[in-house]
VEXPA-814554 format. One record per residue (C-alpha): x, y, z. Coordinates in Angstrom, 2 decimals, m for minus. Layout:
xx|yy|zz
X|Y|Z
...
//
This chain:
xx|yy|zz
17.60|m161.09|132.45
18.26|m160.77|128.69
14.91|m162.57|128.08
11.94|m160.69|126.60
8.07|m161.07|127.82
5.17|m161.05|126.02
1.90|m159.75|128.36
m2.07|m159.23|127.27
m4.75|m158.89|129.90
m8.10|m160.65|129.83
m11.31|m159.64|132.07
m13.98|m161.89|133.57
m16.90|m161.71|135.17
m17.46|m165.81|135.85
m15.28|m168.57|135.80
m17.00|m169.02|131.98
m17.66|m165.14|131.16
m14.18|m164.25|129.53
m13.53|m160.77|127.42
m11.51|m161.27|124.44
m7.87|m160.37|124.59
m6.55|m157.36|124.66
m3.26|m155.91|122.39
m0.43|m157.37|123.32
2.86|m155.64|124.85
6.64|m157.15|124.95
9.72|m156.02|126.45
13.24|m157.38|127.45
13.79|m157.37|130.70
18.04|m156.81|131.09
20.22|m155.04|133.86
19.89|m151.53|132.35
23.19|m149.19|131.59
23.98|m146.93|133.83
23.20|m143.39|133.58
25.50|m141.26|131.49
28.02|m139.27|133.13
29.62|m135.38|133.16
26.32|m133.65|130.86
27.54|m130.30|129.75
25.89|m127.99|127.55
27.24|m124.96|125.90
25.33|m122.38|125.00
26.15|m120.37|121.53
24.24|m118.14|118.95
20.96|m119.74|118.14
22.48|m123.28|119.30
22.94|m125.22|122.29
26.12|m128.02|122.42
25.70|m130.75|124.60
28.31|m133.65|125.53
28.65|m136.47|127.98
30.96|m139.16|128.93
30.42|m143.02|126.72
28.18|m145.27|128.62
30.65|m148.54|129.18
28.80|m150.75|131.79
25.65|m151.35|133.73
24.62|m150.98|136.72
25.22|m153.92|138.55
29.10|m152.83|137.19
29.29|m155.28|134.66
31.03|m154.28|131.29
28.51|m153.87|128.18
30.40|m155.82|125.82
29.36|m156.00|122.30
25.99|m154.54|123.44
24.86|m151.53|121.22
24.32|m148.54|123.45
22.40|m145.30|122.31
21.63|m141.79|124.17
18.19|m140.33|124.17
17.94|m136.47|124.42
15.36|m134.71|126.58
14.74|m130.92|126.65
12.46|m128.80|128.72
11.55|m125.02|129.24
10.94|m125.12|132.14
12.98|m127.79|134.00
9.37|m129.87|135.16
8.37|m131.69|131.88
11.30|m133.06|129.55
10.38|m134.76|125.96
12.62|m136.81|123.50
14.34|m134.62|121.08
14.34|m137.25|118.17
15.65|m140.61|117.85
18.15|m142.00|120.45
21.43|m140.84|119.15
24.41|m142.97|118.72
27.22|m140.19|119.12
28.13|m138.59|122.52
27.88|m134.97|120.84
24.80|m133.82|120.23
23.63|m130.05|118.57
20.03|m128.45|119.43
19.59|m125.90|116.83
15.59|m125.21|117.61
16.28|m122.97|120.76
15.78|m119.06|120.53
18.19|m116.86|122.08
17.76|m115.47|125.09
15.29|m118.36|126.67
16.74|m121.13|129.11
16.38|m125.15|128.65
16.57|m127.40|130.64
18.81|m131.26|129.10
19.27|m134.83|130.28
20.13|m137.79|128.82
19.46|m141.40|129.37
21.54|m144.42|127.57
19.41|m146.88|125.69
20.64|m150.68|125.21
20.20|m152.64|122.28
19.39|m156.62|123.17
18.95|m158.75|120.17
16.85|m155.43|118.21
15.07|m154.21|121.31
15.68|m151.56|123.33
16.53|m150.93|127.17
16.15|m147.92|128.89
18.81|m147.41|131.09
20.05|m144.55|133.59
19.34|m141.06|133.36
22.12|m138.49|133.59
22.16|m135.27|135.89
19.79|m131.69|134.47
21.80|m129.37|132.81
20.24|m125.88|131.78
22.00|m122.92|129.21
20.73|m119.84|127.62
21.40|m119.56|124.14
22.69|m115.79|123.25
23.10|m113.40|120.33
25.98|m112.82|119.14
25.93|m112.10|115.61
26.48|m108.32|115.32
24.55|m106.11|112.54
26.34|m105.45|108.83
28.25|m102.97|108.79
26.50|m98.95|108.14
27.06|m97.61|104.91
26.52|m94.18|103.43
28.46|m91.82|106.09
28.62|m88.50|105.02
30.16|m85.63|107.21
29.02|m81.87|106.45
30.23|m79.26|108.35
27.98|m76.47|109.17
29.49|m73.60|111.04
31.52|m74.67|114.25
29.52|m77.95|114.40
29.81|m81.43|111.83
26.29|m83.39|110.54
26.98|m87.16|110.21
24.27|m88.69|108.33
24.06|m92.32|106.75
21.93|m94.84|105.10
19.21|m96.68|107.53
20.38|m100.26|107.99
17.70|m102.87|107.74
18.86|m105.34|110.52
15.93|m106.62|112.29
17.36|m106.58|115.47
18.77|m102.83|114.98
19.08|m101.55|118.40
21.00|m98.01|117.21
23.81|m96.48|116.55
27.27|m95.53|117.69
29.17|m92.27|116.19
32.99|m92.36|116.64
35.35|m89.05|115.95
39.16|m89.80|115.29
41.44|m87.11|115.03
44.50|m87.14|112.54
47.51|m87.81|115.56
45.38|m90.19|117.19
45.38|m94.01|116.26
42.29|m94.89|117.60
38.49|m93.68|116.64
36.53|m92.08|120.35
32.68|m92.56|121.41
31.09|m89.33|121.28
27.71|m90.24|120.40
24.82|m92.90|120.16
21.02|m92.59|118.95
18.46|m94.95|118.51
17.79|m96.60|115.59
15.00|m94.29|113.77
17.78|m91.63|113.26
20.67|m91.64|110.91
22.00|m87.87|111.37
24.14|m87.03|114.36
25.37|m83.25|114.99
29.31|m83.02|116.34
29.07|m79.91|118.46
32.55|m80.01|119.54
34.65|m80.40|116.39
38.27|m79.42|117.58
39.70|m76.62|115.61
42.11|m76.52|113.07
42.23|m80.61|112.84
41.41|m82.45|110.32
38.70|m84.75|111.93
37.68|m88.62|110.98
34.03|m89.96|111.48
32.54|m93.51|111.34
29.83|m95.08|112.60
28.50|m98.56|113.68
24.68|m100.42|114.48
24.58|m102.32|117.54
21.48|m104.79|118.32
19.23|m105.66|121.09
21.03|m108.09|122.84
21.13|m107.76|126.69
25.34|m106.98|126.19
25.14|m105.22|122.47
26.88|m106.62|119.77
28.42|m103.85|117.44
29.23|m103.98|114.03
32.60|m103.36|111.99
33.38|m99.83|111.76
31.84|m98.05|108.82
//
């Protein structure tokens, strides 16, 4: 342990019929770290945060010491397969921002030992998986008008461009109330709603928010 090996392979067909040699490999052999302990992950918008408990002996339960000790990060999308994301990290925080919301991945982690410059693999933590989700809402609509037209009120307003406009959400508030009240929704190609049941005699409030795709719809300030 602690020493590092040097290996190359030779092939023969006769005690005098030698190949030349081939590349050489090294590695240090040491007791390896253990494995890193309590993975979490944390999914957010567009960004997964992962964390884990500091790697402080091996395996054989002897304390590191001054040893330098490093995590590697593996993803996968499907739980089978993992690959290094990057260069073994230092930290025991680490931030995947290439995810897409909506899609599950699949983390471990394994600590790395430094020994004199060269690296040890050591244990390799427990799978955790999270699903990223959206939760940035649309900007707020702009442009609401309110017409009335007989016994019944036109809302109309400007078409937002969000790219993830799922619709829209009409809201009616009446002068003694505090609070605006759902009475309407469309999809997003329309920006006109008709109020058929405007209450008489009241002076009426209207506003209007975009909601997006997401799976639970994020909604936008009121207009």
């Amino acid at each position: 342990s602690g020493h590092k090996y040097f290996y190359k392979v030779r092939s023969r067909t006769s005690w005098w019929a030698d190949s030349e040699d081939s590349n050489v490999v090294s590695f240090v052999w040491h007791v390896p770290a253990k494995a890193p302990a309590q993975l979490m992950a944390e999914a957010k918008d567009n960004l997964i945060s992962l964390a884990w408990q500091p790697v402080t002996s091996m395996v054989d339960g002897k304390d590191i010491g001054d040893m330098a000790i490093s995590y590697q990060l593996m993803r996968s999308d499907s739980g089978d397969t993992f690959a290094n994301i990057g260069e073994p990290v230092a930290e025991t925080v680490f931030v995947d921002r290439q995810v897409i919301n909506g899609k599950k991945y699949f983390y471990k982690v394994q600590s790395v030992m430094t020994v004199e410059g060269n690296t040890v693999p050591g244990g390799v933590s427990d799978v955790v998986d999270a699903k990223p989700v959206d939760m940035t809402p649309p900007v707020v609509v702009a442009g609401v008008t309110a017409i009335q037209s007989g016994d019944e009120t036109k809302i109309i307003w400007n078409k937002s461009n969000d790219k993830d406009l799922g619709g829209y959400r009409v809201y009616r508030r009446l002068a003694d109330q505090d609070k605006p009240v759902l009475i309407g929704e469309v999809k997003s190609i329309y920006t006109l709603f008709v109020d058929k049941n405007v209450p008489k005699g009241k002076r009426v409030y209207y506003s209007v928010t975009a909601i997006d795709n997401a799976a639970t719809p994020n909604e936008s300030m009121f207009s």
